[in-house]
N, CA, C and O atoms as a GROMACS GRO file, in nm:
protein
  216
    1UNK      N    1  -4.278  -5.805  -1.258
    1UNK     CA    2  -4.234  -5.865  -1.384
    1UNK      C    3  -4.240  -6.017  -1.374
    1UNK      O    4  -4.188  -6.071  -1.276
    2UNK      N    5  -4.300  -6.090  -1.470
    2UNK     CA    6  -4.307  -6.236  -1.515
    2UNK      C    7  -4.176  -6.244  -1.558
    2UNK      O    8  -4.134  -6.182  -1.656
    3UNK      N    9  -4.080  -6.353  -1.457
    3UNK     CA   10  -3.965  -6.383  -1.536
    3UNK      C   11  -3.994  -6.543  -1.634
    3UNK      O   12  -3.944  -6.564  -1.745
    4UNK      N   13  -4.077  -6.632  -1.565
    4UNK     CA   14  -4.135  -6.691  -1.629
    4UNK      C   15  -4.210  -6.662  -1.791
    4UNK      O   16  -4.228  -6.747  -1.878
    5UNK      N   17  -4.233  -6.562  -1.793
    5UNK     CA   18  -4.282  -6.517  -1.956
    5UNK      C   19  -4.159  -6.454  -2.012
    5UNK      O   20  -4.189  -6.433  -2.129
    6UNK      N   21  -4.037  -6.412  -1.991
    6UNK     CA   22  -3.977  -6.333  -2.023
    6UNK      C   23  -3.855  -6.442  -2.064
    6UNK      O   24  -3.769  -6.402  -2.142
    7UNK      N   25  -3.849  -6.563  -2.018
    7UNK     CA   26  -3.736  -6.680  -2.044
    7UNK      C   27  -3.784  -6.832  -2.037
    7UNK      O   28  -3.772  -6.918  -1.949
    8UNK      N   29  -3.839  -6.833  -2.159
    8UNK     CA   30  -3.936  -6.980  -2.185
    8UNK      C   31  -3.759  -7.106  -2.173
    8UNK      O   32  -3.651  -7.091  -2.231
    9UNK      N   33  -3.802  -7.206  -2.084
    9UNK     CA   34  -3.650  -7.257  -2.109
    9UNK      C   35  -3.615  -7.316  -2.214
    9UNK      O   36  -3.505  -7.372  -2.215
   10UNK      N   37  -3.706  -7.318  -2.337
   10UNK     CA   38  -3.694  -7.434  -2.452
   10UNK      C   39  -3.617  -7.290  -2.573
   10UNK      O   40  -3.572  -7.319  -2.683
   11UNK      N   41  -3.620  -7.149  -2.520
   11UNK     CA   42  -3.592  -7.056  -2.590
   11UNK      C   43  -3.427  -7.060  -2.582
   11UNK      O   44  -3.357  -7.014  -2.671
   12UNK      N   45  -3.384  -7.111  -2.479
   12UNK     CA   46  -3.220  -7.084  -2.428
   12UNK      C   47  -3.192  -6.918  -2.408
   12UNK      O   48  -3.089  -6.853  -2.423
   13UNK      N   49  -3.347  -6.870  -2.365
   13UNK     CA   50  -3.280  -6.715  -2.327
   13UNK      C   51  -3.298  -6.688  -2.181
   13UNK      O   52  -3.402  -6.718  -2.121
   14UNK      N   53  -3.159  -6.609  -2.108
   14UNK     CA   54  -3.141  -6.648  -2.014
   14UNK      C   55  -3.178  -6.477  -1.974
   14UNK      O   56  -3.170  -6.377  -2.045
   15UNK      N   57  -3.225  -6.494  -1.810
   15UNK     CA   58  -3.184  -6.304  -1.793
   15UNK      C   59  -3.102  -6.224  -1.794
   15UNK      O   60  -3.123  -6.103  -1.791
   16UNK      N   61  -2.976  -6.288  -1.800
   16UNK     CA   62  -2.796  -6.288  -1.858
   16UNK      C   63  -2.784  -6.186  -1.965
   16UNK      O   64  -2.753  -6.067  -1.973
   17UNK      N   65  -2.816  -6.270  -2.033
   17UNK     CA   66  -2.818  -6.255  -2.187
   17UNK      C   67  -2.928  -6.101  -2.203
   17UNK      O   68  -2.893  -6.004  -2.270
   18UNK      N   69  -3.044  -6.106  -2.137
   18UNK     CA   70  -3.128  -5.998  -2.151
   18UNK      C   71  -3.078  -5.838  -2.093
   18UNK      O   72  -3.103  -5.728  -2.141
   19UNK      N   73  -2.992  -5.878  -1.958
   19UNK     CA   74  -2.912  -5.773  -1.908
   19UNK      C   75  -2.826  -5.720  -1.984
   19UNK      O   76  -2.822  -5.597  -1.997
   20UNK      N   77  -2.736  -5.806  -2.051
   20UNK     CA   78  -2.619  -5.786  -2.107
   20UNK      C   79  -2.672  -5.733  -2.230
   20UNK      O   80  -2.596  -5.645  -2.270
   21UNK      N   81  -2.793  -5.753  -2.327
   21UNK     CA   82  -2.830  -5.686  -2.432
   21UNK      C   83  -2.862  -5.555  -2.404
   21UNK      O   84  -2.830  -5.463  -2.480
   22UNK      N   85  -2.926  -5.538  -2.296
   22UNK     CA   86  -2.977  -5.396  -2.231
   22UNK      C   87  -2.869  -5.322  -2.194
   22UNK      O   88  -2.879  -5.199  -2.193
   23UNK      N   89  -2.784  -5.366  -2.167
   23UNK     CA   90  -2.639  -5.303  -2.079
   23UNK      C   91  -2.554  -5.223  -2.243
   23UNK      O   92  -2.507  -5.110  -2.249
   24UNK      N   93  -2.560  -5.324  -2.355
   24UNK     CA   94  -2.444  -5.303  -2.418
   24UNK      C   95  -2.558  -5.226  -2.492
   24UNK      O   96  -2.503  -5.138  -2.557
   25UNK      N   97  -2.706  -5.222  -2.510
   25UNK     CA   98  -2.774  -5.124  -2.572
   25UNK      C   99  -2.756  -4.995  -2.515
   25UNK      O  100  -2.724  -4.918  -2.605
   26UNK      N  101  -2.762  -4.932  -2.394
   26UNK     CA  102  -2.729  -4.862  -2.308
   26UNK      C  103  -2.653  -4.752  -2.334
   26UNK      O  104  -2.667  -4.630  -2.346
   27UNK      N  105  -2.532  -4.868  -2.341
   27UNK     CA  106  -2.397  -4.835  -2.284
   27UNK      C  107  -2.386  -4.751  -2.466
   27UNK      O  108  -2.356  -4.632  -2.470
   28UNK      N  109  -2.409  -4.812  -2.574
   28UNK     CA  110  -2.411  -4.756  -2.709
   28UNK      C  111  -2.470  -4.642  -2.715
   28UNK      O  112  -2.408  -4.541  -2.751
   29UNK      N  113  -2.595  -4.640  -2.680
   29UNK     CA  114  -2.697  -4.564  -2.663
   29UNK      C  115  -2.586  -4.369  -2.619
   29UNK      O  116  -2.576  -4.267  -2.686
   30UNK      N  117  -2.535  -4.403  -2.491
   30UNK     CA  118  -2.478  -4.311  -2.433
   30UNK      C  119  -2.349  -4.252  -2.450
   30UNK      O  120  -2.304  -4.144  -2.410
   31UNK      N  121  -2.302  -4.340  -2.513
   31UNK     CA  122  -2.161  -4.315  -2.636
   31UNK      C  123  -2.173  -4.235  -2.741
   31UNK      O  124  -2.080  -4.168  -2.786
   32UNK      N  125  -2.280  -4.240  -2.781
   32UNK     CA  126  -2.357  -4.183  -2.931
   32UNK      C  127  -2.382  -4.049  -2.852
   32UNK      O  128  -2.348  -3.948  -2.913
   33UNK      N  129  -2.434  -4.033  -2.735
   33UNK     CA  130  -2.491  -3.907  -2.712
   33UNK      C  131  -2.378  -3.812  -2.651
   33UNK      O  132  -2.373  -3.690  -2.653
   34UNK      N  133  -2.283  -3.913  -2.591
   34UNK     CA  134  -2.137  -3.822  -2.547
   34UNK      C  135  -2.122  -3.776  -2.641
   34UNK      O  136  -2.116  -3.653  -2.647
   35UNK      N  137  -2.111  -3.850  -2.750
   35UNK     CA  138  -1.978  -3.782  -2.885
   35UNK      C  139  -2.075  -3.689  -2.938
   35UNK      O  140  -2.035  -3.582  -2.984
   36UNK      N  141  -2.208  -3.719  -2.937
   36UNK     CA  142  -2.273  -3.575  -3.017
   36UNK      C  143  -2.292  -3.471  -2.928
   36UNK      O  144  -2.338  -3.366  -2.972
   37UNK      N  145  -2.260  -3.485  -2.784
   37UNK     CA  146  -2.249  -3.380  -2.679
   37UNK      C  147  -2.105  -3.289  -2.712
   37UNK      O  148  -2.091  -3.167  -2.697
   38UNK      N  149  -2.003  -3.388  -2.764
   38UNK     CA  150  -1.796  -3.364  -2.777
   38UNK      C  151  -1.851  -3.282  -2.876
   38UNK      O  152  -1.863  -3.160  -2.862
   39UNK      N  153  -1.880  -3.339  -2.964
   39UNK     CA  154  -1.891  -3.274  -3.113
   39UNK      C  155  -2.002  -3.126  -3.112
   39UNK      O  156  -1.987  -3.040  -3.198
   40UNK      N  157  -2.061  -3.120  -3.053
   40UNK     CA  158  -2.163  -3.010  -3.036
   40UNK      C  159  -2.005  -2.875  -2.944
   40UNK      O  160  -1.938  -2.799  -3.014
   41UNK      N  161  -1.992  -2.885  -2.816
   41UNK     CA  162  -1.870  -2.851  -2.760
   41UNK      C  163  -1.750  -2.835  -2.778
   41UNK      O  164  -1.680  -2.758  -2.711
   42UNK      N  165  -1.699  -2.920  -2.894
   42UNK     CA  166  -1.578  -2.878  -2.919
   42UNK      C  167  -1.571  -2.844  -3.064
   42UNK      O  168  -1.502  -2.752  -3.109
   43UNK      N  169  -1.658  -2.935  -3.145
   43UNK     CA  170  -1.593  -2.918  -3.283
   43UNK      C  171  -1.653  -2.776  -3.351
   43UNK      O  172  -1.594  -2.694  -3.422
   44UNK      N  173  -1.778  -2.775  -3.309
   44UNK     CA  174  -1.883  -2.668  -3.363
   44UNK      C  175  -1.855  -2.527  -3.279
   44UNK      O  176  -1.923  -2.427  -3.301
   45UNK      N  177  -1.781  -2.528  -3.211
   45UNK     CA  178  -1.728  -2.376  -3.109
   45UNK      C  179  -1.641  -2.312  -3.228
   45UNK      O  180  -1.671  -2.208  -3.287
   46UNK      N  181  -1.519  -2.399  -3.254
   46UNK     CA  182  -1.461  -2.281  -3.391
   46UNK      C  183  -1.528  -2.240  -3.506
   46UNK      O  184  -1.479  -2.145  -3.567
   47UNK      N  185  -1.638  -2.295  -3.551
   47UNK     CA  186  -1.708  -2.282  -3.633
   47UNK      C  187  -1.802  -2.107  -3.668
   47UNK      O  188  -1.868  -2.061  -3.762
   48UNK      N  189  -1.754  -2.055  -3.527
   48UNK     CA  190  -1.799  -2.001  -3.465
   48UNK      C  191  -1.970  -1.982  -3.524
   48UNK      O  192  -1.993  -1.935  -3.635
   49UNK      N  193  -2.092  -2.030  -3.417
   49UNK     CA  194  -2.203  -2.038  -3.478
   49UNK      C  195  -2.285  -1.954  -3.393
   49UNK      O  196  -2.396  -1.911  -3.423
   50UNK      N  197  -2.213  -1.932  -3.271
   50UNK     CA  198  -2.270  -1.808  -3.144
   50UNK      C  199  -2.414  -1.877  -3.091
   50UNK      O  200  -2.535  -1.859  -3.106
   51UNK      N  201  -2.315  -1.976  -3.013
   51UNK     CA  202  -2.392  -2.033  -2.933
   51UNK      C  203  -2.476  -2.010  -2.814
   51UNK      O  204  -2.592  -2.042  -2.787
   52UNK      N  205  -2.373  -1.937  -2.741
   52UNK     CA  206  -2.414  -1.865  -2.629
   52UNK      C  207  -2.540  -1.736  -2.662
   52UNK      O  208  -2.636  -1.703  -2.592
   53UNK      N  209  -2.497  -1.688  -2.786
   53UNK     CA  210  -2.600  -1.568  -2.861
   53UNK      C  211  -2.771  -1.585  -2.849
   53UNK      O  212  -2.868  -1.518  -2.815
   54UNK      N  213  -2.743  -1.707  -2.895
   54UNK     CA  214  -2.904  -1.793  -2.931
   54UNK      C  215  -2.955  -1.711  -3.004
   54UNK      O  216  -3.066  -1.731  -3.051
   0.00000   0.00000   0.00000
């Protein structure tokens, strides 16, 4: 990886800043997929939709 192409210094973007966008993209990213994992597991079981059935 070119860190030189990736943080021109006249841009003020730092690899900081690029981690931390990636991190908190991530970190969202996997929040979203817990709760639609919770919600698949807990909420949709009384629903009863016979899951296990397939």
């Amino acid at each position: 990886m070119r860190f030189g192409a990736m943080m021109p210094a006249d841009a003020g973007i730092t690899p900081t800043t690029w981690s931390g966008r990636s991190w908190l993209f991530a970190l969202g990213f996997f929040m979203l997929f817990l709760y639609a994992f919770l919600y698949v597991f807990i909420v949709a079981q009384p629903l009863d939709l016979n899951i296990e059935d397939a």
